[in-house]
C-alpha beads as a LAMMPS data file, in Angstrom:
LAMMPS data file: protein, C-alpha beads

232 atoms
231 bonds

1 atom types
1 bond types

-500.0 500.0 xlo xhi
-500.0 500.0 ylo yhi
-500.0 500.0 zlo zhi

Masses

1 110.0

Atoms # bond

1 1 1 -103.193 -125.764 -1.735
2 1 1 -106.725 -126.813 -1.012
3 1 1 -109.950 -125.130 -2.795
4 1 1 -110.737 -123.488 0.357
5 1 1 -107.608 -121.911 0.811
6 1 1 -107.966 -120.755 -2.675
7 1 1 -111.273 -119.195 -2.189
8 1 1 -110.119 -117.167 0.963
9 1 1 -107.474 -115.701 -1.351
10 1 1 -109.724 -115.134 -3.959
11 1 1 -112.063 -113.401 -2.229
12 1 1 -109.567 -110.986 -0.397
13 1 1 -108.205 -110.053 -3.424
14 1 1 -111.500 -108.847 -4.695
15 1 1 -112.562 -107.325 -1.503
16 1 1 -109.049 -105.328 -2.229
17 1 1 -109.628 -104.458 -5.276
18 1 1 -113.557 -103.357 -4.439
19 1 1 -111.557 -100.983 -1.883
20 1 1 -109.540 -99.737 -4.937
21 1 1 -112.524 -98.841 -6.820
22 1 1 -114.112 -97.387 -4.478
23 1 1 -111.273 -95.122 -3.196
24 1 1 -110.490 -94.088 -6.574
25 1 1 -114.110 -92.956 -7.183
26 1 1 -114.249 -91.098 -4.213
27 1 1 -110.785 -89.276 -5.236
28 1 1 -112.545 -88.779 -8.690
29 1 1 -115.774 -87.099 -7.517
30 1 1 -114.177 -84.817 -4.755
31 1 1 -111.277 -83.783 -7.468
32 1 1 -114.547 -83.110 -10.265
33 1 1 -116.497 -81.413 -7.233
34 1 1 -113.762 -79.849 -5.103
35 1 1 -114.932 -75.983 -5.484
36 1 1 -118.527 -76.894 -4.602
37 1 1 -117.015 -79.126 -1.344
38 1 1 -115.171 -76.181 -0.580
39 1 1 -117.565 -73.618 -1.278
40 1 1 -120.144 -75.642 1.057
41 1 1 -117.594 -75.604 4.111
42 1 1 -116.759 -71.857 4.010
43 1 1 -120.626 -71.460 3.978
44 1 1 -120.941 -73.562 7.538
45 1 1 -117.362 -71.536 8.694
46 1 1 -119.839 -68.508 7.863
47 1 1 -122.798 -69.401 9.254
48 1 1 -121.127 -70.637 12.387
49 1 1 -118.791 -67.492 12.428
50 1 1 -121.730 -65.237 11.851
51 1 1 -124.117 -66.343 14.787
52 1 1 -120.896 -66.057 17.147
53 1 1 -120.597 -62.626 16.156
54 1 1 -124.357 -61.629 16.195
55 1 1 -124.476 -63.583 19.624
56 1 1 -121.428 -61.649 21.295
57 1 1 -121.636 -58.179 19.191
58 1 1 -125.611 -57.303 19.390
59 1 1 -127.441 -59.922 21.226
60 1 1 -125.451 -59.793 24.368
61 1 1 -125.060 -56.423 24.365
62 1 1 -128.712 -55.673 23.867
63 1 1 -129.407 -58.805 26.819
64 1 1 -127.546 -56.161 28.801
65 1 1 -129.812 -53.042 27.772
66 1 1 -133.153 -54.786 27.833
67 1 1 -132.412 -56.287 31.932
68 1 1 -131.268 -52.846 33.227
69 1 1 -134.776 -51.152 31.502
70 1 1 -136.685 -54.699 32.893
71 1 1 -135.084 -54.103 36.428
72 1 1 -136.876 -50.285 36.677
73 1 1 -140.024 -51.608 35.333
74 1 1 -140.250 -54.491 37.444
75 1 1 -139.620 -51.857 40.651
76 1 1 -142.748 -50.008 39.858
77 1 1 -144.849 -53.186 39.968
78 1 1 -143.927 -54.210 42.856
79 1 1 -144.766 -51.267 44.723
80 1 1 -147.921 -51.480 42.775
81 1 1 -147.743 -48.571 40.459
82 1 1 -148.862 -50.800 37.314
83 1 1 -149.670 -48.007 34.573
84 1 1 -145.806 -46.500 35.631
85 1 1 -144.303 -49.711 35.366
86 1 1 -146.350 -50.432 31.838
87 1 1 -145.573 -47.150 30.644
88 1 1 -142.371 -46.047 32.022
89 1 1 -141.643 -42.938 34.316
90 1 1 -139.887 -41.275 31.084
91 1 1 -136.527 -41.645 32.315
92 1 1 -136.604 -45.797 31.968
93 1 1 -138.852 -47.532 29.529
94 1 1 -141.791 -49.175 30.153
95 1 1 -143.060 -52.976 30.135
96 1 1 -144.593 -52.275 26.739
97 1 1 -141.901 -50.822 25.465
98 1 1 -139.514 -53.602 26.518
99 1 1 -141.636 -56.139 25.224
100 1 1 -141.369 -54.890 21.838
101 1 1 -138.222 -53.471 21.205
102 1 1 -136.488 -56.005 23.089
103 1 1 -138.584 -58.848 21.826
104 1 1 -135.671 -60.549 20.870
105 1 1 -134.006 -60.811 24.443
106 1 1 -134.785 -62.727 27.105
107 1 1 -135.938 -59.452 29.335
108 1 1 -138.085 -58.734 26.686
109 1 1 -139.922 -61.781 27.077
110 1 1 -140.416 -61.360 30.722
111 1 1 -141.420 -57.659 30.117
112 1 1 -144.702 -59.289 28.489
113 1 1 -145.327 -61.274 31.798
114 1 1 -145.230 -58.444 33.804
115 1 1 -147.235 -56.607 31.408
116 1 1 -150.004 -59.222 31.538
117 1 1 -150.022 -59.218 35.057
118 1 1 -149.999 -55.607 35.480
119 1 1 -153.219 -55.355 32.978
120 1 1 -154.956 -58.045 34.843
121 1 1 -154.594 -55.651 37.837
122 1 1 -155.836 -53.155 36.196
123 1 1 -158.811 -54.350 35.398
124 1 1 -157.684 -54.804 31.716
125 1 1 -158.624 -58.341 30.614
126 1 1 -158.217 -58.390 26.577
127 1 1 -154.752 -56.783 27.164
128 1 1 -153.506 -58.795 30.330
129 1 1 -154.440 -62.073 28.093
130 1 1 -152.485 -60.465 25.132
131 1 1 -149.142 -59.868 26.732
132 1 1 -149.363 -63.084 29.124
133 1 1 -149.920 -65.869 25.864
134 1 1 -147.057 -64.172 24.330
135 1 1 -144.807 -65.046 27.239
136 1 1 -143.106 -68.245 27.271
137 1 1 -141.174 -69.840 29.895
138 1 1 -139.036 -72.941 30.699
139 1 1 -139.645 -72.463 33.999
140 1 1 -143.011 -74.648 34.618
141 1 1 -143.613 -72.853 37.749
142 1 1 -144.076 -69.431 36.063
143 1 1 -145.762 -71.110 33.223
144 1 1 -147.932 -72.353 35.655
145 1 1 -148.597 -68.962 37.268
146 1 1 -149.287 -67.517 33.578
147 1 1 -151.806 -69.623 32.777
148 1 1 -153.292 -69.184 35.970
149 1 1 -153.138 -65.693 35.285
150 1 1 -155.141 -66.248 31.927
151 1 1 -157.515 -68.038 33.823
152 1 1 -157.962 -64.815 35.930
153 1 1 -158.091 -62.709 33.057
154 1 1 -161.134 -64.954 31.438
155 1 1 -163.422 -64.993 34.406
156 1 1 -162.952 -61.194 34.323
157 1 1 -164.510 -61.273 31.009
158 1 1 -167.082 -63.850 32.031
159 1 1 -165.751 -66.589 29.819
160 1 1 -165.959 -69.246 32.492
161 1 1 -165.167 -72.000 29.653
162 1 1 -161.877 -71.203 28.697
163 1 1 -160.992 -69.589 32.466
164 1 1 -161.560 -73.078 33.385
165 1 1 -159.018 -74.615 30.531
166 1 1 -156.423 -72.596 31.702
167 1 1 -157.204 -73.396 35.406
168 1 1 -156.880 -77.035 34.851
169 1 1 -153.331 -76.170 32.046
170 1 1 -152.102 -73.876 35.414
171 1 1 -152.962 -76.964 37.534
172 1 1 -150.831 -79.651 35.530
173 1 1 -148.154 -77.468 34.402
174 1 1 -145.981 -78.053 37.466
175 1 1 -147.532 -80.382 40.070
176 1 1 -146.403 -79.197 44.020
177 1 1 -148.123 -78.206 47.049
178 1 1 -149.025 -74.753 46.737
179 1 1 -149.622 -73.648 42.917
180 1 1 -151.229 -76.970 41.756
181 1 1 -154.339 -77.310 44.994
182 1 1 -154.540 -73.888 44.296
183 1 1 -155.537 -73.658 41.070
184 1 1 -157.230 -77.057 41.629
185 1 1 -159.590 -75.103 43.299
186 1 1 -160.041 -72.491 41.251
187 1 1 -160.873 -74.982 38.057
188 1 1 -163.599 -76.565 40.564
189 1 1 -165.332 -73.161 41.492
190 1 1 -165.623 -71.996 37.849
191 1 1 -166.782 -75.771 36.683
192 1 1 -169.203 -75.142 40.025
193 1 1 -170.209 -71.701 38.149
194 1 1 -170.441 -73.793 34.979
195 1 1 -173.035 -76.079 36.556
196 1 1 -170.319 -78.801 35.638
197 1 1 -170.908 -80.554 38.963
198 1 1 -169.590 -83.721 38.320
199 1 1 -166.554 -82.269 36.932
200 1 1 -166.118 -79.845 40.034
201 1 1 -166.356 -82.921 42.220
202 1 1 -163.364 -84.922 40.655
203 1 1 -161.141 -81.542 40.883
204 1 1 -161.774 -80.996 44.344
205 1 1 -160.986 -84.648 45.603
206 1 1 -158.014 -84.482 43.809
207 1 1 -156.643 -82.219 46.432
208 1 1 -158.310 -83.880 49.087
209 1 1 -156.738 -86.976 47.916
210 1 1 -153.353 -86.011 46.160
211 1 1 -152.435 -82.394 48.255
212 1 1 -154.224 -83.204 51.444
213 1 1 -151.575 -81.429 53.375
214 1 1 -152.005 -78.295 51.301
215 1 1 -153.898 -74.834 52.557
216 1 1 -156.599 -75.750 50.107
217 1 1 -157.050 -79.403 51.701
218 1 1 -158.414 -78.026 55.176
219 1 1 -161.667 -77.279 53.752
220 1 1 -162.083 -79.331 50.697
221 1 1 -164.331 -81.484 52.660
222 1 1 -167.481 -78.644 51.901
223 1 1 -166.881 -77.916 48.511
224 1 1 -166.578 -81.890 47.829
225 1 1 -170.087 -82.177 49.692
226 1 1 -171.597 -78.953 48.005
227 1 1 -170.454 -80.520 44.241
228 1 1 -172.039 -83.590 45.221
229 1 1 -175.750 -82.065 46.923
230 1 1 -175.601 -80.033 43.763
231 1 1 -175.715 -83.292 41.585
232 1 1 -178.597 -84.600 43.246

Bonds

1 1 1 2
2 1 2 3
3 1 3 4
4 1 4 5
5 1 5 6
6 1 6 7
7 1 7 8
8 1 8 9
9 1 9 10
10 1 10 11
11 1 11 12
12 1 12 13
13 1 13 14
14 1 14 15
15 1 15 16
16 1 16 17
17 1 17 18
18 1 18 19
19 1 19 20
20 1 20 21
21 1 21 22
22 1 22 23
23 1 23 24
24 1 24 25
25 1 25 26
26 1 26 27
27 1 27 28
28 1 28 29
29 1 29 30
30 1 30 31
31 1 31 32
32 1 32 33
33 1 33 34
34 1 34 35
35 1 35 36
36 1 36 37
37 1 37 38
38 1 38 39
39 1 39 40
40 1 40 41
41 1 41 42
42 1 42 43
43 1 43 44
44 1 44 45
45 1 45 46
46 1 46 47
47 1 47 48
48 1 48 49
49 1 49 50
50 1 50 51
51 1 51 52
52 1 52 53
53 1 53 54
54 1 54 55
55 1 55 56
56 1 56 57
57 1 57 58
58 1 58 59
59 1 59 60
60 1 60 61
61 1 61 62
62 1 62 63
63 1 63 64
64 1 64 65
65 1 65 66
66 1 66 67
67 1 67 68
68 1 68 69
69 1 69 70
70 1 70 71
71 1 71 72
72 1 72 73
73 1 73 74
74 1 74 75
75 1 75 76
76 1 76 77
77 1 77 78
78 1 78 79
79 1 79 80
80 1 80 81
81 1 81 82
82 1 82 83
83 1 83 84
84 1 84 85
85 1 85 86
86 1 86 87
87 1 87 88
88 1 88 89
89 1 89 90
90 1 90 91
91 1 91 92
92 1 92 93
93 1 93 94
94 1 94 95
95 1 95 96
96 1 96 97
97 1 97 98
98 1 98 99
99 1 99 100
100 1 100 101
101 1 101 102
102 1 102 103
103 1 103 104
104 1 104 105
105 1 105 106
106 1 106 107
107 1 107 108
108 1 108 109
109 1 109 110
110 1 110 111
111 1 111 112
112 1 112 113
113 1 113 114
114 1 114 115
115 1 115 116
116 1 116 117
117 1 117 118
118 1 118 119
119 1 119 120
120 1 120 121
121 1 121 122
122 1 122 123
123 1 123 124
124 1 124 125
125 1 125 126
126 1 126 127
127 1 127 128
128 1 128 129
129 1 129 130
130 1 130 131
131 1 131 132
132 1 132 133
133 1 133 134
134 1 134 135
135 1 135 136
136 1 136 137
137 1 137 138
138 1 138 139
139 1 139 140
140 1 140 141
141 1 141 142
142 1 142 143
143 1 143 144
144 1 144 145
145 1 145 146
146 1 146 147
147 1 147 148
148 1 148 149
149 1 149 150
150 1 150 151
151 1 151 152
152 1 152 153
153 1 153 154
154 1 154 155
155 1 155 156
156 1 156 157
157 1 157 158
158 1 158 159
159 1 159 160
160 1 160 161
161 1 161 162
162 1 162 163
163 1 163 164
164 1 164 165
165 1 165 166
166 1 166 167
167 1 167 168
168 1 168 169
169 1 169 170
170 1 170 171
171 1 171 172
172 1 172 173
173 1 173 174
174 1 174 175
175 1 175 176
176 1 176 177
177 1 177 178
178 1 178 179
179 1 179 180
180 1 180 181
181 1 181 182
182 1 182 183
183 1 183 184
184 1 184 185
185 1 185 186
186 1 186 187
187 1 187 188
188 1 188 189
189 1 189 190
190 1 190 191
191 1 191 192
192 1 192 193
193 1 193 194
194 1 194 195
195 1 195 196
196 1 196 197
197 1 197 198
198 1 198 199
199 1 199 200
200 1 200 201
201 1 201 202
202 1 202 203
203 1 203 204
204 1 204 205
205 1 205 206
206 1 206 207
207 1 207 208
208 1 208 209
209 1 209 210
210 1 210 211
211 1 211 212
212 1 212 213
213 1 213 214
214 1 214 215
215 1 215 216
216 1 216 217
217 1 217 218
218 1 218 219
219 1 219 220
220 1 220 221
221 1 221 222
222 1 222 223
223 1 223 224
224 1 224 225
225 1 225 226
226 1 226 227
227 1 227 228
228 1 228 229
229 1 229 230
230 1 230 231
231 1 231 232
């Protein structure tokens, strides 16, 4: 038999006998640690088992609750009757109430978006701003339309700096044709306001340039020339 030969078996036979070693440690620890392996995967079974049932037995269930009181809310701002829909009509909660005892749900989270926007209707800055950053959305188009919103809210109270932030976050949440030249222009009239000229300039020829077919684009042309005389 030649030396190589000879190694090959050699070094099978320790590669076997590695394996050996190794599976009889692994027998040893899980026989020296079997309660605490065991004990570990009834916690996961638990954990796993008990978000199932808080999931189906309460969180669905109050889903179910929170959209029904959202639905009769959401009917009283949109015929306008904001302090109603915020405060109920004491048959059906209100968007306050919603918002906070349904904070968990998914209606409760819209509750404080139709809460903001039914403050900044009112007239109600500081509140409208309070409900709307606490809504969140995966939706970029209503994100969009919340910041916007908070934009709104800030040139109400004369804070032109941070109206302008949220223009320009409502802008590039969710690029189309009719929220983004739209608050676009908005960003450039409060940068305008701001006596940010240069900076109202580049927002207005991006519509003219990247939403020219947009309602904003038909008469970007005299804000564009108004940013620039005023730079002059």
């Amino acid at each position: 038999m030649s030396k190589k030969v000879k190694h090959q078996e050699s070094t099978t036979e320790e590669v076997f006998k590695n394996l050996e070693v190794t599976a009889s440690k692994s027998e040893k620890f899980v026989e020296e640690n079997k309660n605490i392996i065991i004990g570990a995967i009834l916690a996961i079974v638990l954990v796993i088992g008990g978000y199932m049932a808080y999931n189906d037995y309460y969180l669905a269930p109050l889903q179910k609750e929170a959209t029904n009181e959202l639905f009769n809310a959401k009917q009283y701002f949109e015929k306008g009757s904001y302090d109603t829909a915020l405060k109920g009509d004491g048959q059906y909660l209100g968007l306050l109430d919603i918002a906070d005892d349904y904070s968990m749900t998914k209606s409760g989270n819209v509750a404080n978006y139709y809460a903001g926007l039914s403050y900044l209707k009112l007239g109600k800055f500081d509140d409208a701003i309070n409900y709307l950053e606490k809504f969140s959305s995966d939706d970029k188009m209503v994100g969009s339309v919340a910041n916007g919103a908070i934009g709104d809210a800030f040139v109400g109270l004369n804070q032109l700096d941070d109206a302008l932030d949220y223009y320009v976050k409502a802008s590039n949440a969710n690029e189309n044709e009719f929220t983004t030249p739209l608050y676009l222009l908005k960003a450039g009239n409060t940068a305008m306001e701001l006596k940010d000229y240069s900076k109202a300039q580049d927002l207005f020829e991006r519509i003219k340039n990247d939403f020219s077919k947009s309602a904003e684009a038909e008469s970007i042309d005299k804000f564009i020339e108004r940013a620039i005389a005023s730079q002059k």
